[in-house]
C-alpha positions as a printed NumPy array, in Angstrom:
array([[166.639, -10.787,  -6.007],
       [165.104,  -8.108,  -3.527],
       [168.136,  -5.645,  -1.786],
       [167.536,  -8.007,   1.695],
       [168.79 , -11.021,  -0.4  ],
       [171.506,  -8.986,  -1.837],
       [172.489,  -7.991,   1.415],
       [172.456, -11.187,   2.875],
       [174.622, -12.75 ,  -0.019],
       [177.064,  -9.942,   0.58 ],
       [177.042, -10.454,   4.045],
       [177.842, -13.604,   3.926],
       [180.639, -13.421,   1.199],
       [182.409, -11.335,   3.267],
       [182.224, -12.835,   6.423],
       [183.956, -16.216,   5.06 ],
       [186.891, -13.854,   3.326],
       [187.181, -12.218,   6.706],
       [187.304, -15.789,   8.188],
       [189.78 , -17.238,   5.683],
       [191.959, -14.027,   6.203],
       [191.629, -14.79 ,  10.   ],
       [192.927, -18.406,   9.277],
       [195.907, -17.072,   7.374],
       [197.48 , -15.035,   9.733],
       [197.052, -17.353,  12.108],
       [200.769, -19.038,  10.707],
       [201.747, -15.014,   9.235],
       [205.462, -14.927,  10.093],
       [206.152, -12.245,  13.13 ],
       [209.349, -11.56 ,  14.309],
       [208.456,  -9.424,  17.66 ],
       [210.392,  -6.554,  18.172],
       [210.136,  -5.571,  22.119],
       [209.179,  -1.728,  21.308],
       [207.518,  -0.753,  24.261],
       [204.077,   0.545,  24.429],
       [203.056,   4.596,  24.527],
       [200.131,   6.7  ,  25.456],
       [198.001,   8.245,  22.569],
       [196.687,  10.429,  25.16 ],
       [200.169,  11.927,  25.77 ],
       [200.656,  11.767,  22.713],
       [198.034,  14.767,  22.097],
       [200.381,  17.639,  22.337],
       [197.954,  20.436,  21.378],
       [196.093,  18.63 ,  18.657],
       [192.261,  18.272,  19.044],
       [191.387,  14.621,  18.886],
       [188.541,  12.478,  21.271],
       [188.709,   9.343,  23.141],
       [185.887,   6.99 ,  23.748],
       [184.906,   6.829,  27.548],
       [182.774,   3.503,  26.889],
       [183.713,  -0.17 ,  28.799],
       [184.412,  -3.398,  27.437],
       [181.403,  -5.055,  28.71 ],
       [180.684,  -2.904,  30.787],
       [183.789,  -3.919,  33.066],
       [187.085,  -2.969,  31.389],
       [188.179,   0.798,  30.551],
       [189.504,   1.169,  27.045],
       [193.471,   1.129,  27.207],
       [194.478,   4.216,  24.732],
       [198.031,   2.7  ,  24.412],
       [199.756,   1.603,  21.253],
       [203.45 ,   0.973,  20.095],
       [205.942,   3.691,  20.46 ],
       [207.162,   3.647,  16.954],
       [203.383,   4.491,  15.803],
       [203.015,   7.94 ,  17.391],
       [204.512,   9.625,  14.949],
       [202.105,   8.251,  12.584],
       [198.825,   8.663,  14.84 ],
       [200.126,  12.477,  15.411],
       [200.105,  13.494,  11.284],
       [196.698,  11.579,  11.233],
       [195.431,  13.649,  13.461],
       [197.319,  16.584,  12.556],
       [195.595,  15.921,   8.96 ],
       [192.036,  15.618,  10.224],
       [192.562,  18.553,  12.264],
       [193.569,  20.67 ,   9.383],
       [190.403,  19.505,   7.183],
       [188.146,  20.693,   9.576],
       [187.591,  17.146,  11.036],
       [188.451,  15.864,  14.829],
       [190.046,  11.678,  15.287],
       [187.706,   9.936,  18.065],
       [189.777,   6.77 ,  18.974],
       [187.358,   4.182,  19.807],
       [189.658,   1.56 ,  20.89 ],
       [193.33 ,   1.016,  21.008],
       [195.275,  -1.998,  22.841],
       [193.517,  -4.684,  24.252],
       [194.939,  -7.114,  26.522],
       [193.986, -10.662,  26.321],
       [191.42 , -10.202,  29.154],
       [189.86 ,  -7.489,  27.498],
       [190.129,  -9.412,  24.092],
       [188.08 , -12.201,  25.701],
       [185.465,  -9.836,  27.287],
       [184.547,  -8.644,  23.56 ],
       [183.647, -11.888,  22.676],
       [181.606, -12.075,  26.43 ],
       [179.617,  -9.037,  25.811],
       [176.159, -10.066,  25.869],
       [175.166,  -6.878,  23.453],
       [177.914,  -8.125,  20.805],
       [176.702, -11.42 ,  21.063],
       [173.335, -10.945,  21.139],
       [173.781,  -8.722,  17.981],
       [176.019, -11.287,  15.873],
       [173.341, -14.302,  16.87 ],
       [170.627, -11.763,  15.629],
       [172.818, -11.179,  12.353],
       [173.394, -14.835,  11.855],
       [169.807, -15.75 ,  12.368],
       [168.998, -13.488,   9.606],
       [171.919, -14.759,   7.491],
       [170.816, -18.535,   7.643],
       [166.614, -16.869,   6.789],
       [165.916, -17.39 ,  10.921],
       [166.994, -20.341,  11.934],
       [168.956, -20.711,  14.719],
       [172.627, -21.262,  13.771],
       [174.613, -24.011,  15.084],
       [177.694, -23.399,  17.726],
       [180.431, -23.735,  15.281],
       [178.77 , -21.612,  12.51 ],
       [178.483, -18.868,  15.742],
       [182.126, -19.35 ,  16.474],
       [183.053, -18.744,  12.695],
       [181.04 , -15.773,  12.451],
       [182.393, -14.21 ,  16.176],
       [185.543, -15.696,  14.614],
       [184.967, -12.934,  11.607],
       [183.372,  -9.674,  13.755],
       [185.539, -10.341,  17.051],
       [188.722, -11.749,  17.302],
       [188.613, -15.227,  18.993],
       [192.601, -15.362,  19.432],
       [194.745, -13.236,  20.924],
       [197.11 , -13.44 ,  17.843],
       [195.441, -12.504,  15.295],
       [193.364,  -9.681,  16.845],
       [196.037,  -6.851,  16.566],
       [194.086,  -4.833,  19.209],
       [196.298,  -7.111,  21.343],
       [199.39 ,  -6.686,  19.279],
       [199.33 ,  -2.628,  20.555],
       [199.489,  -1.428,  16.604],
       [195.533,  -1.227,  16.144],
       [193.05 ,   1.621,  16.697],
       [189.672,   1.87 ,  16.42 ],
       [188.366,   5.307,  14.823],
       [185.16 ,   7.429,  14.633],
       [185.674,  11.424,  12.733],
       [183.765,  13.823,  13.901],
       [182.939,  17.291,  12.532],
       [185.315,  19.97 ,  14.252],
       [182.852,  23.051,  13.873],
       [179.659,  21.062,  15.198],
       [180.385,  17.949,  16.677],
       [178.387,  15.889,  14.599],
       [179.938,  12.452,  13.573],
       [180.986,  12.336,   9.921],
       [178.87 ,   9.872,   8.006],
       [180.136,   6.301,   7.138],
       [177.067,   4.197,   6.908],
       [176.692,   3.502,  10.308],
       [178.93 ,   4.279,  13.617],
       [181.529,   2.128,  15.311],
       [180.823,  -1.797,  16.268],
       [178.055,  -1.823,  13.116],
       [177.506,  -5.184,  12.247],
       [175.558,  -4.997,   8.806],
       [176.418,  -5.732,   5.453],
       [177.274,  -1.637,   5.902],
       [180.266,  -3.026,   7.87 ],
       [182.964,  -3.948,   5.067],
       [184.883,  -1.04 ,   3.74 ],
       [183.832,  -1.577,   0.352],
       [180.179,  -2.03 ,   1.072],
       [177.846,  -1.404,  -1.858],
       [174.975,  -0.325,   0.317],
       [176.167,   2.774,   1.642],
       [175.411,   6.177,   0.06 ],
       [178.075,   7.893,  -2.539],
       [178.672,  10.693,   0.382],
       [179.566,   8.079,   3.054],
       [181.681,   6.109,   0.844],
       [183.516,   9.147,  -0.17 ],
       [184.081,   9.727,   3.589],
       [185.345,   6.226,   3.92 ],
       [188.096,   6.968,   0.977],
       [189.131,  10.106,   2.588],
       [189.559,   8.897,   5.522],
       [191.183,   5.907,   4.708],
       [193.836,   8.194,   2.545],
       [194.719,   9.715,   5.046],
       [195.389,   6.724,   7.281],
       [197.628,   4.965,   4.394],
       [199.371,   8.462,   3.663],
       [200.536,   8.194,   7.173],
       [201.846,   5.002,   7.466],
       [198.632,   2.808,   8.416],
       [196.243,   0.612,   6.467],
       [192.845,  -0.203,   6.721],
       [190.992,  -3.732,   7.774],
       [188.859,  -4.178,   4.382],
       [186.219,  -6.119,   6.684],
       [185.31 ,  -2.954,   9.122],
       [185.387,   0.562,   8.177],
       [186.795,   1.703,  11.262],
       [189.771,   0.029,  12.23 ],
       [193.076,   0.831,  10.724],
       [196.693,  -0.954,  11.966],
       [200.367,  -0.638,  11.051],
       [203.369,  -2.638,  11.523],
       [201.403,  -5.954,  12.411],
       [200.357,  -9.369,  10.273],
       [197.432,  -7.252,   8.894],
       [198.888,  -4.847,   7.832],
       [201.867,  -6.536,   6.543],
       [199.817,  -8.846,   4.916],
       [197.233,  -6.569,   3.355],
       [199.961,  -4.489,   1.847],
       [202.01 ,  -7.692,   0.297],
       [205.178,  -6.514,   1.878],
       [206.99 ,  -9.542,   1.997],
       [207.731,  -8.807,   5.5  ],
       [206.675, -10.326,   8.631],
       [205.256,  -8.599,  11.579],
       [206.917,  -6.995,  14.105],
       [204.368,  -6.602,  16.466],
       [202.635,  -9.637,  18.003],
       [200.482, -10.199,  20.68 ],
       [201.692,  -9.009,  24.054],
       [200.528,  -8.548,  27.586],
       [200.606,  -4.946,  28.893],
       [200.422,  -4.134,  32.587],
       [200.965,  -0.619,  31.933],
       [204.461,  -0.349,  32.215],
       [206.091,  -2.844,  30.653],
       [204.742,  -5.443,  27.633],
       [205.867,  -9.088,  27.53 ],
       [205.061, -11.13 ,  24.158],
       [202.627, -14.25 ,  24.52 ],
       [203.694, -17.889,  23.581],
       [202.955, -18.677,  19.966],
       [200.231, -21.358,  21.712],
       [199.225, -19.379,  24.479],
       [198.851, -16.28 ,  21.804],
       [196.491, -19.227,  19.485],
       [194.182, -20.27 ,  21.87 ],
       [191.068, -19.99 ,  21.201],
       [189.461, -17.279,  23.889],
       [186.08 , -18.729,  23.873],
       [185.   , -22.462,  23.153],
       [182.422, -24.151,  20.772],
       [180.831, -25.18 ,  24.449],
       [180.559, -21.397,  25.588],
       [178.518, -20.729,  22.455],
       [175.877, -23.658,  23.54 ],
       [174.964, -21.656,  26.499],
       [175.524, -18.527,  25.294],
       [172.763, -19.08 ,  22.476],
       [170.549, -20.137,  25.381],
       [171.128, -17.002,  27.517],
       [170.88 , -14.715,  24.598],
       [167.186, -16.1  ,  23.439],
       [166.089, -15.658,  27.608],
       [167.192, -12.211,  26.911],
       [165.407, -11.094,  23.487],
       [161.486,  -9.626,  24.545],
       [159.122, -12.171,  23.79 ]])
């Protein structure tokens, strides 16, 4: 097999874990607890750490909130990197369900998983519902099970503290490649390295890693729970946040689907009028 067919069996290997894993905590027991939400920006206090100034398609500013009883734990993170020489870029941290949505709108994320899947499947064009399990996989179709939208999820980049200069992971934040898994066998021995350290740090502080992207880490929610076997349900669920004050989503209204099987027929269309001839 050439390293393109390797790639492309790993790909897709992980993609249907990272859909079956979706599926499961789809029913993972959470038993909400009402903590309020918090600013990681406030929460800086004299440590050195970044924050992405990017939209959600282009629309929606990131929301650098998370739970209350988590910045303690995103302080000593940071804390950590800062005394290693290293500086914590948060990417992404709560989501509401309108910005949730949006991800899965973004014509550059779609256009890239499309491009991804039509490699996957050797170029041909992939059905709707093969789309909607693969977005299902890279972008959280339901508001309950992406814990962006639970408040207890960030998104991370590390950066260099004396120069700037991003620290090496096999690719930076929103890669879709089979670089993307944490585990990835087609990354060099330095980036992987960086990926353990990093990801040390993270679980020495309370937090665990998504084993299908390298750069987002949660605590306290079904991932997390569930990754770590606790035997405990979650106690952070999806929530709307209007910036004061959070109020938990139905268990249907929080596993709805955000986009439909129809939105990918068009969608496909749109994004083919859009490649360059």
């Amino acid at each position: 097999m050439t390293t393109e067919d390797l790639m492309r069996a790993y790909w897709t290997e992980k993609m249907e874990e990272a859909f079956a894993f979706m599926q499961e905590m789809r029913t993972y027991p959470i038993d909400e607890s009402g903590e309020p939400m918090a600013s990681l920006a406030d929460a800086v206090d004299g440590l050195e750490v970044q924050f992405s100034g990017t939209l959600i398609n282009n629309r929606h500013p990131r929301v650098f909130f998370i739970r209350e009883g988590l910045i303690p734990r995103f302080q000593a993170v940071a804390q950590e990197m800062n005394d290693r020489g290293w500086i914590l870029k948060v990417e992404d941290g709560y989501r509401s369900p309108e910005m949730q949505r949006a991800q899965s709108h973004d014509p550059r994320h779609f256009d890239l998983v499309l491009e991804k899947s039509k490699w996957e499947l050797g170029g041909r064009l992939p059905e709707p519902a093969f789309l909607l399990r693969r977005m299902s996989a890279v972008i959280a179709v339901r508001c309950r099970i992406g814990t962006h939208v639970s408040g207890s999820a960030i998104d991370v980049s590390v950066l260099d503290r004396a120069t700037g200069d991003e620290i090496q992971r096999g690719g930076s934040y929103l890669e879709i490649s089979a670089r993307t898994p944490m585990d990835s066998p087609f990354v060099s021995d330095n980036e992987r390295n960086n990926r353990q350290m990093i990801t040390q740090i993270f679980r020495r502080h309370g937090w665990h890693e998504y084993p299908w992207e390298f750069w987002h880490f949660s605590s306290g929610d079904c991932y997390a729970e569930s990754l770590t076997n606790s035997g405990r349900p979650a106690q952070y669920g999806a929530v709307d946040f209007d910036g004061k004050e959070l109020t938990p989503l139905s268990p249907d209204k929080s596993d709805e689907l955000l986009v439909s099987e129809e939105f990918f027929h068009t969608q496909i269309e749109a994004s083919l009028k859009r490649q360059p001839r």
